[in-house]
C-alpha positions as CSV (number, residue, x, y, z in Angstrom):
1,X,25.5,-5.1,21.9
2,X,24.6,-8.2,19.8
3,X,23.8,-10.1,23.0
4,X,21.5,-6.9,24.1
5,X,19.5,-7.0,21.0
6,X,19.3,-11.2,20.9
7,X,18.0,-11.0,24.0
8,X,15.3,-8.3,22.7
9,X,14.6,-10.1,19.8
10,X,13.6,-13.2,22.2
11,X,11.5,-11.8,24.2
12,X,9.5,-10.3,21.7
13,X,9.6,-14.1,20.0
14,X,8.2,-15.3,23.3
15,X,5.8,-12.3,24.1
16,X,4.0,-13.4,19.8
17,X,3.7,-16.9,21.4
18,X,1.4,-15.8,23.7
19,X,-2.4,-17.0,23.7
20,X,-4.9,-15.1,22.2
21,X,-7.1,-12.4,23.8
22,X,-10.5,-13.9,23.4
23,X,-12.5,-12.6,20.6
24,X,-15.9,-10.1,20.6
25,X,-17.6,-9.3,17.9
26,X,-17.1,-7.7,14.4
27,X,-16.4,-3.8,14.6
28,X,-15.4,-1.0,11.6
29,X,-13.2,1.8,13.0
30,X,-13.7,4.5,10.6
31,X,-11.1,8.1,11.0
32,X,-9.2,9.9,8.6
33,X,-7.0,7.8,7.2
34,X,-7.8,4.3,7.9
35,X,-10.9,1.9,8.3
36,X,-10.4,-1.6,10.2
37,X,-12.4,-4.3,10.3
38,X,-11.7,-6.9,13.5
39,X,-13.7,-9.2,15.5
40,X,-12.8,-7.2,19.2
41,X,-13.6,-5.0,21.7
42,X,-14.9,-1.7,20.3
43,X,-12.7,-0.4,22.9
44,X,-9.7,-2.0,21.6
45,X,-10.5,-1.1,18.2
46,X,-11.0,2.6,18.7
47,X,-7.5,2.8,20.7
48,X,-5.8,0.7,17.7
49,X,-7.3,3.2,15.4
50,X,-6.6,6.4,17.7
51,X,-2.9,4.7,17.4
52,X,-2.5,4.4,13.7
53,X,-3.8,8.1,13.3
54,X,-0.8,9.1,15.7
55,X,1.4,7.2,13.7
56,X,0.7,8.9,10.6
57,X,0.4,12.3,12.3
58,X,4.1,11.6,13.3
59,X,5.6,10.6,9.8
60,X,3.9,14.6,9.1
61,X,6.0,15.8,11.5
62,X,8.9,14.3,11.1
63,X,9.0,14.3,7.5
64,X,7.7,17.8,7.3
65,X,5.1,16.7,4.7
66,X,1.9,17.5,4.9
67,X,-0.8,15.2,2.8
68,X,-4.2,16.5,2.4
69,X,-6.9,13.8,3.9
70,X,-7.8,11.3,1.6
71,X,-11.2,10.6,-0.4
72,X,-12.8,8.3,2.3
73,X,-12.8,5.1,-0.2
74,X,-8.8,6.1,-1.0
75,X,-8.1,5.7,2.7
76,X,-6.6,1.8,3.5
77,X,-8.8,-0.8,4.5
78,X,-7.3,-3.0,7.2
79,X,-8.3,-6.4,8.0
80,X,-7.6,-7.9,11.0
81,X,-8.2,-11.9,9.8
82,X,-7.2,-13.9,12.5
83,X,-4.4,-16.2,13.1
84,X,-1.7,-18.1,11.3
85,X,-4.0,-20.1,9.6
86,X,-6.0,-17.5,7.6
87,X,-3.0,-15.7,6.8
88,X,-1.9,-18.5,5.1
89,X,-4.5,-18.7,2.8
90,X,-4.5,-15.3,2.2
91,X,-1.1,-15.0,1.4
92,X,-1.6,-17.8,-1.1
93,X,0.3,-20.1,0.5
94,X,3.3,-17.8,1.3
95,X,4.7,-19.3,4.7
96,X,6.2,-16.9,7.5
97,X,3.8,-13.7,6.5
98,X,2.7,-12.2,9.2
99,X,0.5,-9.7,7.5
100,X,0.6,-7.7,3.6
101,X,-0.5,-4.6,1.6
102,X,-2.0,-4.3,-1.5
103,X,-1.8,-0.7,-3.0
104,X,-4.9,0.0,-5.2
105,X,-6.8,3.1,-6.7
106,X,-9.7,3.4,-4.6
107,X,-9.3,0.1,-2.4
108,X,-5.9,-0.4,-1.1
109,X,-5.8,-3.1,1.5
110,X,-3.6,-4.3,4.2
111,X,-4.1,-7.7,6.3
112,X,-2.6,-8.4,9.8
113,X,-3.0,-11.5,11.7
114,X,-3.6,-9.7,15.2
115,X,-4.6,-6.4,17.0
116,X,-2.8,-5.7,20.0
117,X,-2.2,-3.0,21.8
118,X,0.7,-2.5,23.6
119,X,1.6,0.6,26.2
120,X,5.2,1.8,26.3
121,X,6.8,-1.5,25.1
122,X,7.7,-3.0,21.2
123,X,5.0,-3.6,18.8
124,X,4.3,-7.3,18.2
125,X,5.6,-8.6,14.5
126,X,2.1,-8.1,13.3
127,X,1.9,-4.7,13.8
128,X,5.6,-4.1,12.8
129,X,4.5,-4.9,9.5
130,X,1.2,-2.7,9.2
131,X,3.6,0.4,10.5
132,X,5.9,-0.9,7.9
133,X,3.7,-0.6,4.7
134,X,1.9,2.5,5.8
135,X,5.1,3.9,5.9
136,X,6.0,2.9,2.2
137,X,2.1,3.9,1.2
138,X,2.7,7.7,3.0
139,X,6.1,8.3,1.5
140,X,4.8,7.4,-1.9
141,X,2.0,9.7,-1.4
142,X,3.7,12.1,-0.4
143,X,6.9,12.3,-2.4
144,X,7.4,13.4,-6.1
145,X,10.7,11.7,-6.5
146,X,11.3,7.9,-6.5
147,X,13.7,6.4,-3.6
148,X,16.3,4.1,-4.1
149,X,15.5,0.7,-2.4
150,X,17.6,1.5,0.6
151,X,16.0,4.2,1.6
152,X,12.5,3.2,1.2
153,X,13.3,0.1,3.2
154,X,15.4,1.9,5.3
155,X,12.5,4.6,5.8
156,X,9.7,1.8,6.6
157,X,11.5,0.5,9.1
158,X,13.0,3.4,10.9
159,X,9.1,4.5,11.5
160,X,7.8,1.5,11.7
161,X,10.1,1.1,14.9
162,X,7.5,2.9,17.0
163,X,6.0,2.8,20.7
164,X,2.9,3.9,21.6
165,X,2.5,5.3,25.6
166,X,-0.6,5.4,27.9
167,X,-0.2,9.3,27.7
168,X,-0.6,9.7,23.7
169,X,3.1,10.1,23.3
170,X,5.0,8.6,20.1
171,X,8.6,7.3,20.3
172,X,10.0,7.0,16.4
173,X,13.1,5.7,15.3
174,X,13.8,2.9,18.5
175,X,16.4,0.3,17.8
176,X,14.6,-2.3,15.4
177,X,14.4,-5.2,18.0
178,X,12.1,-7.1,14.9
179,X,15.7,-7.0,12.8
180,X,18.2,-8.0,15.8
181,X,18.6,-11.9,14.6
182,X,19.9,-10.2,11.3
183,X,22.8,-9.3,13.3
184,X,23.9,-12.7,14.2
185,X,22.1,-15.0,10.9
186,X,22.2,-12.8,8.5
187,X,25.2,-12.5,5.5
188,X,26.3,-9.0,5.5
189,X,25.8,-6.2,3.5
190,X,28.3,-3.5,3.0
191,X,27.1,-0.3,2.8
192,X,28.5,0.1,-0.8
193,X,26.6,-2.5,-2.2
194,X,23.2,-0.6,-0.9
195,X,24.4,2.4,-2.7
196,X,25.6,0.2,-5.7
197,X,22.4,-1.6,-6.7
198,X,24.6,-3.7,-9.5
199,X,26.7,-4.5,-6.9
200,X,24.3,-6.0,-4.3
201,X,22.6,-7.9,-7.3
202,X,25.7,-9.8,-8.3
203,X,27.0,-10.3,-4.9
204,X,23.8,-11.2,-3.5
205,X,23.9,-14.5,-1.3
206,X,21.2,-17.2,-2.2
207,X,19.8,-17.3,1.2
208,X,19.0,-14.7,3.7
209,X,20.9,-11.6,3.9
210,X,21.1,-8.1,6.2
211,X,19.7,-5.9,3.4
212,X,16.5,-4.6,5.1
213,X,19.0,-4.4,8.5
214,X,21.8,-2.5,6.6
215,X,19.6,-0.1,4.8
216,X,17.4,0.8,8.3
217,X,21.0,1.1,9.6
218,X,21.7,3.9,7.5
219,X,19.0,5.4,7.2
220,X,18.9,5.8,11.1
221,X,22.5,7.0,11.4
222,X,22.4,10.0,8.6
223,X,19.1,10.7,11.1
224,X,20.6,11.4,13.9
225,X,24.3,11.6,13.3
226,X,25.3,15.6,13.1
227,X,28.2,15.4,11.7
228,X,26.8,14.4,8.6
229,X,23.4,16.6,9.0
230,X,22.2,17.4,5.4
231,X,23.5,14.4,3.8
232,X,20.8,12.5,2.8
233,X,19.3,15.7,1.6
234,X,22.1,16.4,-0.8
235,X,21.9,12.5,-1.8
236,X,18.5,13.2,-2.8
237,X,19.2,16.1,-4.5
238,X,22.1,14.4,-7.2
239,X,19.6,11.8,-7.5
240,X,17.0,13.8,-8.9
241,X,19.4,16.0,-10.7
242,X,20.1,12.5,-12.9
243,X,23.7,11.2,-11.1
244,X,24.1,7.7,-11.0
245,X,23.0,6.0,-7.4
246,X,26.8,5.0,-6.5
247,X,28.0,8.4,-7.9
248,X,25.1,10.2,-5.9
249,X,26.2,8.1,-2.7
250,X,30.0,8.9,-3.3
251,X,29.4,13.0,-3.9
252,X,27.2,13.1,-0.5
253,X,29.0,10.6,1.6
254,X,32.1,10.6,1.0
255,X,34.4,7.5,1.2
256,X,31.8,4.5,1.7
257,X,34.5,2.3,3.0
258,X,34.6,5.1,5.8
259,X,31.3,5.3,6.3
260,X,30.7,1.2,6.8
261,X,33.3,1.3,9.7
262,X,31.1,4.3,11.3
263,X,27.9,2.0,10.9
264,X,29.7,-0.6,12.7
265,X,30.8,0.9,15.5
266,X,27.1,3.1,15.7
267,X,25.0,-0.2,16.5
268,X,27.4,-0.7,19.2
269,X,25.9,2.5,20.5
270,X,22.8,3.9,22.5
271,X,21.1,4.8,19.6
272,X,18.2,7.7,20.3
273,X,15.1,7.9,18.5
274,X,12.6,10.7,18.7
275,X,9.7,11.9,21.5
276,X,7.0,13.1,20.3
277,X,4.4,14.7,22.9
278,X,0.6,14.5,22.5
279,X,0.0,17.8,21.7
280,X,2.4,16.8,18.4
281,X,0.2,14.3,17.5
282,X,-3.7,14.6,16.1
283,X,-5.8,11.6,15.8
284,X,-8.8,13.3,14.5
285,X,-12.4,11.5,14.7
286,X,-12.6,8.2,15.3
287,X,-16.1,6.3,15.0
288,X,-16.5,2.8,16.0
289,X,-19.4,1.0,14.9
290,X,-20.6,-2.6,16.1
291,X,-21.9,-4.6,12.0
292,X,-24.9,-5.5,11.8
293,X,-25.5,-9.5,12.3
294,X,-25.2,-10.1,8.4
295,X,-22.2,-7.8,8.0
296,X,-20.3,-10.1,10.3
297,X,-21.5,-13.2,8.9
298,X,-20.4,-12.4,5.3
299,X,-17.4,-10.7,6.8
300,X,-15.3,-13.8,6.1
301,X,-16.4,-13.5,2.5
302,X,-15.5,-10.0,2.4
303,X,-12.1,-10.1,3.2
304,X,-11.2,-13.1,0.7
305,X,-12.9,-11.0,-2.4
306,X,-11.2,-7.9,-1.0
307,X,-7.6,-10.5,-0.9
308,X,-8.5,-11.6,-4.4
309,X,-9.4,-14.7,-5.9
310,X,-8.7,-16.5,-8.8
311,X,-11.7,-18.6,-10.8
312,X,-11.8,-21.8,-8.5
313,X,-11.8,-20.1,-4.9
314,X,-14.6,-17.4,-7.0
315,X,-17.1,-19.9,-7.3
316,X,-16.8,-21.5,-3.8
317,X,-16.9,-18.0,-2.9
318,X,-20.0,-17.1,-4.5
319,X,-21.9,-19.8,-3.2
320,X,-21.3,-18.9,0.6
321,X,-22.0,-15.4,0.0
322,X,-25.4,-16.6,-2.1
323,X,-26.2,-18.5,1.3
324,X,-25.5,-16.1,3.8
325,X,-27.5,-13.8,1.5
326,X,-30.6,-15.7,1.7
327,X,-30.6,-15.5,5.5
328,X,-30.3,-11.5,5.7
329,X,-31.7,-10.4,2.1
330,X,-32.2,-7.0,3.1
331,X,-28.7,-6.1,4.5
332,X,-27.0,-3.2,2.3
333,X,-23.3,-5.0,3.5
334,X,-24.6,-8.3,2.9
335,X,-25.9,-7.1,-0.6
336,X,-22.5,-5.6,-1.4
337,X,-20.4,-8.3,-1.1
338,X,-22.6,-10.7,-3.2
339,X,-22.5,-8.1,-5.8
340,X,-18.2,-8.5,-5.6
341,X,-18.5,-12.4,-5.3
342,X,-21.0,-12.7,-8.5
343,X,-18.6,-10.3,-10.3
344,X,-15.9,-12.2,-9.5
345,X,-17.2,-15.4,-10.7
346,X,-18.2,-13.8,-14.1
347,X,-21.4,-13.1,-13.4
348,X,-22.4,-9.6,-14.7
349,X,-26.1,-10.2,-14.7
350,X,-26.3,-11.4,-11.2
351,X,-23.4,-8.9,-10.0
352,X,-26.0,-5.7,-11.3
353,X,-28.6,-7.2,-9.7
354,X,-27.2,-7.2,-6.2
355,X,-25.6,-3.9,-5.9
356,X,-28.8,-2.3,-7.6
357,X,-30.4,-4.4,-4.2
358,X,-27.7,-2.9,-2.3
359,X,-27.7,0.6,-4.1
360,X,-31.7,1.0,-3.3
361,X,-31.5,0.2,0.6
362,X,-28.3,2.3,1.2
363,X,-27.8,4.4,-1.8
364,X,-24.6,5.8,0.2
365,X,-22.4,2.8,0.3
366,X,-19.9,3.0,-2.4
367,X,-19.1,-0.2,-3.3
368,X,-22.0,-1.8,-5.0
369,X,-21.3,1.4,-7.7
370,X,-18.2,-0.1,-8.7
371,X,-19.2,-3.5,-8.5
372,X,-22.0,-2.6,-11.0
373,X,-19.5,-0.7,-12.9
374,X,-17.1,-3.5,-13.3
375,X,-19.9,-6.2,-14.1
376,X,-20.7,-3.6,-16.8
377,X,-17.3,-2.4,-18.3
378,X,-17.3,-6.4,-18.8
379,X,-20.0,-6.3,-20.4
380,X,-19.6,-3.5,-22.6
381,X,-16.0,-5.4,-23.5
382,X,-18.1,-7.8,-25.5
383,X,-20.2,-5.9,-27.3
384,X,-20.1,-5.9,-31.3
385,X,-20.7,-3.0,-33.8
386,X,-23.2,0.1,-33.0
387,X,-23.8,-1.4,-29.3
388,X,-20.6,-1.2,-28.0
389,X,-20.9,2.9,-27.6
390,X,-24.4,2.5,-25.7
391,X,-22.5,-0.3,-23.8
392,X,-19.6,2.0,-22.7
393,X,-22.2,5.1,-21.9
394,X,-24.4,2.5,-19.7
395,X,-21.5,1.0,-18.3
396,X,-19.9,4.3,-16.9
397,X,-23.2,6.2,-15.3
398,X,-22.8,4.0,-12.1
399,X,-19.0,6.0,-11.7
400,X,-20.7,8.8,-12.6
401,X,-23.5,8.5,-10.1
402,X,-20.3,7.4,-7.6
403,X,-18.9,10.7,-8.4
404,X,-21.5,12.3,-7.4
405,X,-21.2,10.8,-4.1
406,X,-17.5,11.3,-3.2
407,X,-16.2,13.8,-5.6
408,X,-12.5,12.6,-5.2
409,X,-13.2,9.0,-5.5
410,X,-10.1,7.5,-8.2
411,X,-12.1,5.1,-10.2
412,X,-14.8,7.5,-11.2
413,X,-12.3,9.4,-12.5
414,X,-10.4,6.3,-13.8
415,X,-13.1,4.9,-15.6
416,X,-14.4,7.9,-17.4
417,X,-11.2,8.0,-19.3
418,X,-11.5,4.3,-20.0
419,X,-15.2,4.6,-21.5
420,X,-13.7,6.3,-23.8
421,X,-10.1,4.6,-24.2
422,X,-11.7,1.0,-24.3
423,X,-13.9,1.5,-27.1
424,X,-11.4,2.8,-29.5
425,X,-11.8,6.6,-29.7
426,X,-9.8,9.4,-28.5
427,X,-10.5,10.4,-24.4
428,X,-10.9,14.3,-24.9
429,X,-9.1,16.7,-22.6
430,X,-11.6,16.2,-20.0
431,X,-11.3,12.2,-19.5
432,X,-7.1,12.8,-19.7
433,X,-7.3,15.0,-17.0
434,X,-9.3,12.6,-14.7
435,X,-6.9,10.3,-15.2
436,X,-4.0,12.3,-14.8
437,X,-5.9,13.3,-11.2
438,X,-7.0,10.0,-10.1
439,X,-3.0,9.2,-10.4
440,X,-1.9,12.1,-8.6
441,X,-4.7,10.8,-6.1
442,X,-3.5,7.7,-5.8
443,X,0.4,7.5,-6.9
444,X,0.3,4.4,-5.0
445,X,-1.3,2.0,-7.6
446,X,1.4,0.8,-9.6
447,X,-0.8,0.1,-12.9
448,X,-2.7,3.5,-12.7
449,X,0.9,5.1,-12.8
450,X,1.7,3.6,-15.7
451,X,-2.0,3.8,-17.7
452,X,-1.5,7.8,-16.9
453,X,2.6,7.9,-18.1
454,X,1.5,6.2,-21.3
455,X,-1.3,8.5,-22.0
456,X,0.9,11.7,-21.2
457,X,3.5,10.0,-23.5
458,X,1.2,10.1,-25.7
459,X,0.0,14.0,-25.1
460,X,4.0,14.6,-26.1
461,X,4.4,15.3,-22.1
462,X,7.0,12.9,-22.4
463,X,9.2,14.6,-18.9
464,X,5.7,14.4,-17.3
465,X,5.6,10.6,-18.3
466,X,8.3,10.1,-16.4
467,X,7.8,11.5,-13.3
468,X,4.8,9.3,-12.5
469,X,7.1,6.5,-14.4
470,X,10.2,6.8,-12.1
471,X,8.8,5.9,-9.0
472,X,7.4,2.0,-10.0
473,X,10.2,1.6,-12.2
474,X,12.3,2.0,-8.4
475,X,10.2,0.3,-6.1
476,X,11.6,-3.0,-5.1
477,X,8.4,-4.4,-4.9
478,X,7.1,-3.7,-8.4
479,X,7.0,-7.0,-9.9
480,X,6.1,-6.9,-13.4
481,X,4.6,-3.6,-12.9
482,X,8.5,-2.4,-12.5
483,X,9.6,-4.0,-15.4
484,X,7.0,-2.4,-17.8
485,X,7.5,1.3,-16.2
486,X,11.5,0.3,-16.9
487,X,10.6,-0.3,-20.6
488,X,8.5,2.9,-21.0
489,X,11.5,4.9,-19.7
490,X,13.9,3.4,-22.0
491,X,12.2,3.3,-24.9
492,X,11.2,7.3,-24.2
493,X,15.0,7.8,-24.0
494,X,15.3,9.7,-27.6
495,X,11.2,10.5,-27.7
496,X,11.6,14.5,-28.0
497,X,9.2,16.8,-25.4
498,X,6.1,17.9,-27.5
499,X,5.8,14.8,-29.8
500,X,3.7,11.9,-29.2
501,X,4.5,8.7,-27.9
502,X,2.6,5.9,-28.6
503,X,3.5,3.5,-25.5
504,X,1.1,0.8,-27.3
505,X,3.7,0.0,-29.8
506,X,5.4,-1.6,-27.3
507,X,5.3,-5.5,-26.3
508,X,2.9,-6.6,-23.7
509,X,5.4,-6.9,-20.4
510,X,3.2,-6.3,-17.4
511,X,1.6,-8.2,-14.8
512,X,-0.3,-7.7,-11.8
513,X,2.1,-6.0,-9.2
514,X,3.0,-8.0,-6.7
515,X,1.7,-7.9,-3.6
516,X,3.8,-5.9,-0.9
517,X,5.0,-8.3,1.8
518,X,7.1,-7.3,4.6
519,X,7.7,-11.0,6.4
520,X,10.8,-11.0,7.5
C-alpha cells in the first residue's frame, strides 16, 4: 500500500511541475460564497468558481449543516497571485507555501499560487490547500462547539480530499495522495498522543512528524468504519459535557492501543469515500466579469494591501497605486485601492479623499466606506478634550452609511460599538448587541471573538463569554490570539454568572493571529 500511494504522491509531484497555462486577462468571479480574482479565461474562472460552490454545497450535505448565505463582503475573497515567486513575498518570506487564509470580519482572504481545473483526477497542491482552509472557515461557521486539533485537521483534510467530474459529480473523502510521503518520512504519531494533546506536546519530534496524516487518518476511519458508527458523535458529546480530551477519547473509543492497530491495518485497505450526484450539489449564480483596464493594472496593488503590509512595503505601495492612479483617475476600483494604500501609509487625509472619489462614482462599492472609516477612527484616536466625541460621531457615519448598503455587513456593526467603546463611555444595549451579531456573523475572526467574550464578561454573561472564547482558545492556529482567549477562560474560572467581568484588568497578551497556512 505504501508503494501505491508513493507512487500517487509522485505523479501528482510531476503533474505541479508542469508549465503554466498561458495567462488572459484579469476576471472577478462573484457567487454565493466566494469572489476570485485571477488573470484567466473567463471560462476557466466561472468553472473554478461553479467548483468551489459544489464543494461547499457538499460539506452541507455531508455534515448536515446548513449555513445561511453570507453578507456579500463576509464571503472569502480568493486571490489567485501567480507563481512561486509572488507567493513568497506574500507569505513573508515563508518558503514551501503554496497558498494561505486569513480569516477576517468582513474581508477574509485566501491566496493560491494557481487555478486549475482538473476533471475526474486529484486536485493539484494549490488547490488542496484552498479546499483545506475553506473547510476549517465552514466548520467554524457552522459549529457552536470548538474541535480538538485532530479533528479539525483531520476534518480539512478528509474534505479537502475531493474530485471534481465533467458531469458535476463530487467525490469526498479519497485517499489523501497530498499526505502519502508522510507515510514513508514522516515520525509517527500514535493515535493516543492525538487524543492526549500533553502527550503529543512532550513527545513531539523536532522535525517533521505524521500529525496532519494521523489525525485525517482517523478522522476517515470513524467515517466510514460501522462498527464504530456514532463514535465521534459521542466523543463530541463528553467533550462539550466538560471531560477531559484523553478521558473523552477513552469513554468513546475504547482501548486506544486497539484502535492504533485498526488504523494500521485500515490504510492498508481500499478505503471508500463518498459520491455525490449533481442533483446533490447547488452552485447557485455565478457572474464572471472581465476589470476594467485600471482594475487590472492596480490589481497587483490590491492583493498586497489586501495580504498586508507593514510601514516600509506601505509607502512603496502607495506610490505605485498614486501612479497607476494618475493614468485612470476616474476608475471607482482604481479609487479604492488608493484609498487602502494611503490608509495604510498613515495617511488619513489623503485616504478620505480617495474613497470620497471612489464613493461619488460608484456609491455601491463597499470598500472605500471602510477605508474612510478606518482613516477616521484614526483620526478620531487622536483627538483631545470636547472633540474627540464629534470625532467618534464623524468617524462612524461612513459604517453607518455602509450599513445602509449591506445590512449584514460585520464592521458596521463592529464599529458602532467601538465609537462608543473607544472614546471611553459605556456602548448601550444597542452597540453590545451589534457586536455580539457581527461575532456570530463572523465566528471566524479570531480578535472579534474575543472583543465580543470580553464585553459579555463584562455584561455578567460570563457562560456566554465562553462559548465564543472556547473555539480560539482550541484552534491550533491561533497564535497569540489563542493564548489571550486561554487567559480569559482561566481567569473567568471562579467569575460567578450574573456579575461583571472586567477582562481589561488583565495583562496585555494578544497579538495578531497568525495567519492560517496549510503548506505541507
Amino acid at each position: 500500500m505504501i508503494s501505491t500511494i508513493l507512487r500517487l504522491f509522485l505523479a501528482a509531484l510531476a503533474l505541479a511541475a508542469l508549465a503554466q497555462p498561458a495567462r488572459a486577462e484579469w476576471h472577478e468571479a462573484s457567487s454565493d460564497h466566494f469572489v476570485i480574482y485571477a488573470n484567466d479565461k473567463d471560462s476557466d474562472l466561472r468553472l473554478f468558481a461553479e467548483n468551489l460552490e459544489r464543494y461547499h454545497s457538499a460539506m452541507a450535505v455531508l455534515t448536515n449543516r446548513q449555513v445561511e448565505v453570507p453578507s456579500p463582503s463576509n464571503r472569502v475573497v480568493i486571490y489567485v497571485a501567480g507563481g512561486e515567486g509572488q507567493m513568497l513575498s506574500l507569505a513573508k518570506g515563508n518558503r514551501n507555501v503554496g497558498g494561505f487564509y486569513i480569516p477576517r470580519a468582513g474581508g477574509s482572504r485566501a491566496f493560491v499560487q494557481t487555478l486549475r481545473n482538473q476533471s475526474g483526477g486529484y486536485p493539484d497542491f494549490s488547490t488542496i490547500i484552498l479546499l483545506h482552509e475553506y473547510a476549517h472557515h465552514f466548520l467554524i461557521g457552522s459549529s457552536s462547539y470548538a474541535m480538538p486539533r485532530w479533528m479539525s485537521e483531520g476534518a480539512a483534510e478528509f474534505f479537502a480530499a475531493a474530485t471534481f467530474n465533467a458531469d458535476g459529480s463530487l467525490l469526498i473523502g479519497r485517499a489523501a495522495q497530498h499526505r502519502a510521503g508522510d507515510l514513508a518520512f514522516a515520525d509517527p504519531v500514535h493515535v493516543r498522543e492525538l487524543i492526549d494533546p500533553a502527550l503529543y506536546e512532550k513527545q513531539k519530534v523536532k522535525g517533521y512528524d505524521g500529525f496532519y496524516l494521523k489525525s485525517w487518518l482517523l478522522y476517515h476511519y470513524l467515517t466510514f468504519n460501522e462498527a464504530r458508527a456514532g463514535q465521534r458523535d459521542a466523543y463530541i458529546r463528553n467533550l462539550v459535557e466538560g471531560m477531559d480530551q484523553l478521558k473523552a477519547g477513552e469513554a468513546a473509543f475504547g482501548d486506544l492501543d486497539v484502535l492504533e492497530r485498526e488504523l494500521k491495518a485500515y490504510v492498508r485497505t481500499r478505503l471508500y469515500s463518498f459520491s455525490l450526484k449533481p442533483d446533490k450539489l447547488r452552485t447557485g449564480t455565478i457572474a464572471v466579469r472581465k476589470l476594467t483596464a485600471g482594475e487590472a493594472a492596480i490589481m497587483p496593488v490590491q492583493i498586497r494591501s489586501q495580504r498586508g503590509v507593514e510601514d516600509k512595503e506601505a509607502a512603496k505601495l502607495v506610490a505605485e497605486a498614486r501612479a497607476i492612479a494618475a493614468k485612470f483617475p476616474d476608475d471607482p476600483g482604481v479609487l479604492a485601492a488608493l484609498a487602502e494604500a494611503e490608509y495604510d501609509a498613515g495617511n488619513d487625509a489623503e485616504a478620505i479623499a480617495a474613497a470620497d472619489a471612489a464613493i461619488a462614482r460608484d456609491p455601491k462599492r463597499t470598500n472605500p466606506y471602510v477605508q474612510k472609516g478606518y482613516a477616521l477612527f484614526r483620526m478620531a484616536s487622536n483627538a483631545e478634550g470636547d472633540k474627540r466625541a464629534a470625532a467618534y460621531a464623524a468617524a462612524v457615519q461612513p459604517f453607518i452609511a455602509l450599513n445602509k448598503l449591506e445590512n449584514d455587513h460585520p464592521l458596521p456593526l463592529i464599529y458602532f460599538y467601538r465609537a462608543q467603546a473607544q472614546r471611553g463611555v459605556e456602548p448601550n444595549e444597542n452597540a453590545r448587541a451589534a457586536l455580539e451579531r457581527a461575532a456570530l456573523l463572523a465566528p471566524f475572526d479570531h480578535g472579534l471573538q474575543i472583543e465580543a467574550g470580553a464585553m459579555l464578561a463584562w455584561e455578567g454573561k460570563i457562560e456566554l463569554a465562553r462559548v465564543f472564547l472556547a473555539p480560539v482558545a482550541a484552534n491550533p492556529h491561533g497564535g497569540g490570539a489563542a493564548a489571550r482567549a486561554k487567559q480569559l477562560i482561566a481567569a473567568m474560572s471562579d467569575a460567578p454568572e450574573g456579575k461583571r467581568f472586567d477582562a481589561r484588568r488583565l495583562p496585555p497578551l494578544m497579538e495578531a493571529p497568525e495567519v492560517a497556512v496549510s503548506g505541507g
